[in-house]
C-alpha positions in Angstrom: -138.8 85.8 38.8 -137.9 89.2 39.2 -138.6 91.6 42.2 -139.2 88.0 44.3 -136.9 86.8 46.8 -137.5 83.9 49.2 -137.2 83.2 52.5 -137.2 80.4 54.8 -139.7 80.6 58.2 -139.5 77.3 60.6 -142.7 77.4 62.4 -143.7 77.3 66.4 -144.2 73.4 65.4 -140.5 73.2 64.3 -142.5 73.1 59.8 -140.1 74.8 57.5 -142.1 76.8 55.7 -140.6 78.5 51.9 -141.7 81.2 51.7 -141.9 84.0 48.4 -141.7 87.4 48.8 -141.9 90.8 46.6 -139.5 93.3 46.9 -141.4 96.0 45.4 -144.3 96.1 47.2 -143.0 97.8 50.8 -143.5 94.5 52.6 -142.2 93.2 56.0 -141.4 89.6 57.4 -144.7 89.6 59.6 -146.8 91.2 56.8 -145.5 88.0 54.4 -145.9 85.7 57.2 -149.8 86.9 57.4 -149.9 86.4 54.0 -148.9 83.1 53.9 -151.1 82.5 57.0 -148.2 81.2 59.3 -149.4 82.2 63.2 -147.8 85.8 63.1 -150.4 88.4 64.9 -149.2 91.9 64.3 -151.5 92.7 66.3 -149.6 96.4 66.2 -149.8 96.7 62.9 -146.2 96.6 62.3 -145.4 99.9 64.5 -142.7 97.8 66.5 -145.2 97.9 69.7 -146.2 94.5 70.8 -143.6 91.7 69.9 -146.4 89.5 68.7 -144.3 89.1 64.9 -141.2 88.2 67.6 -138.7 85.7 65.5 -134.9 84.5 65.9 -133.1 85.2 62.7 -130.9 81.7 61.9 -129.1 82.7 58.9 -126.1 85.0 58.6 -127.6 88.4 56.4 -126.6 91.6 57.3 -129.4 93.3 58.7 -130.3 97.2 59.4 -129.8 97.6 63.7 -133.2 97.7 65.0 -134.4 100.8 66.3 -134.8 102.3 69.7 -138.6 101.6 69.4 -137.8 97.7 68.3 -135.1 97.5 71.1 -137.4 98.8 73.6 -140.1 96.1 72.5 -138.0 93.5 72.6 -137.1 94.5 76.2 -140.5 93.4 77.4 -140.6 90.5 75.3 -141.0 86.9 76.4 -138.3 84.6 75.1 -135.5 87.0 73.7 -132.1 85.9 72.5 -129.3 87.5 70.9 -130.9 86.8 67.4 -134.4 88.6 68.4 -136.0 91.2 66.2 -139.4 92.2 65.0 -140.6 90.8 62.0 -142.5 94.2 61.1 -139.3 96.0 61.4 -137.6 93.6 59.0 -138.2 95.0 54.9 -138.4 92.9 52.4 -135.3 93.6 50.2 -133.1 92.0 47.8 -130.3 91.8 50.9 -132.6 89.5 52.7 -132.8 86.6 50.2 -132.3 83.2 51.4 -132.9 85.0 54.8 -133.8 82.2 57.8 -135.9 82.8 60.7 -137.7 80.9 63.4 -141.1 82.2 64.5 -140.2 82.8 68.5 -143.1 81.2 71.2 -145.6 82.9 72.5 -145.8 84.4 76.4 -147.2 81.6 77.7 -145.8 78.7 75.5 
């Protein structure tokens, strides 16, 4: 279908999740993952300032660098590797399909 893409979320209980997503509708990774109900909070709102939509990206897509705001969240993160980013900060475009990503734990997990 046009203006859908998927992508692939692996869950905090190691489910692989396949997930469909428009591209015309502004969207982020966390905003699809609440819509799919998969444990995302954004508990922010998607403003880059709490880490609660925290995932490791696992496939290979080009993405935009994050931000000075994401890079400062991510600095007070729980759990950050060299694949960390923000799922609000990541847009759902046509560059992301196929895109895989692992939802990362939680502070205390």
């Amino acid at each position: 279908m046009e203006n859908i893409i998927q992508v692939t979320v692996i869950d905090r209980d190691d489910q692989e999740h396949i997930l469909e997503a428009p591209t015309d509708m502004a969207m982020n990774m966390m905003e699809v993952c609440k819509s799919y109900e998969l444990p995302v909070e954004g508990t922010c709102g998607g403003m880059a300032l709490c880490a609660s939509c925290h995932m490791y990206i696992l496939s290979d897509h080009e993405l935009p660098d994050p931000s000075e705001d994401e890079e400062n969240m991510l600095d007070q993160a729980f759990f950050v590797k060299g694949n960390s980013r923000l799922g609000c900060q990541i847009k759902i475009t046509e560059a992301i399909d196929g895109l895989k990503v692992k939802l990362a734990p939680v502070g205390g997990e």
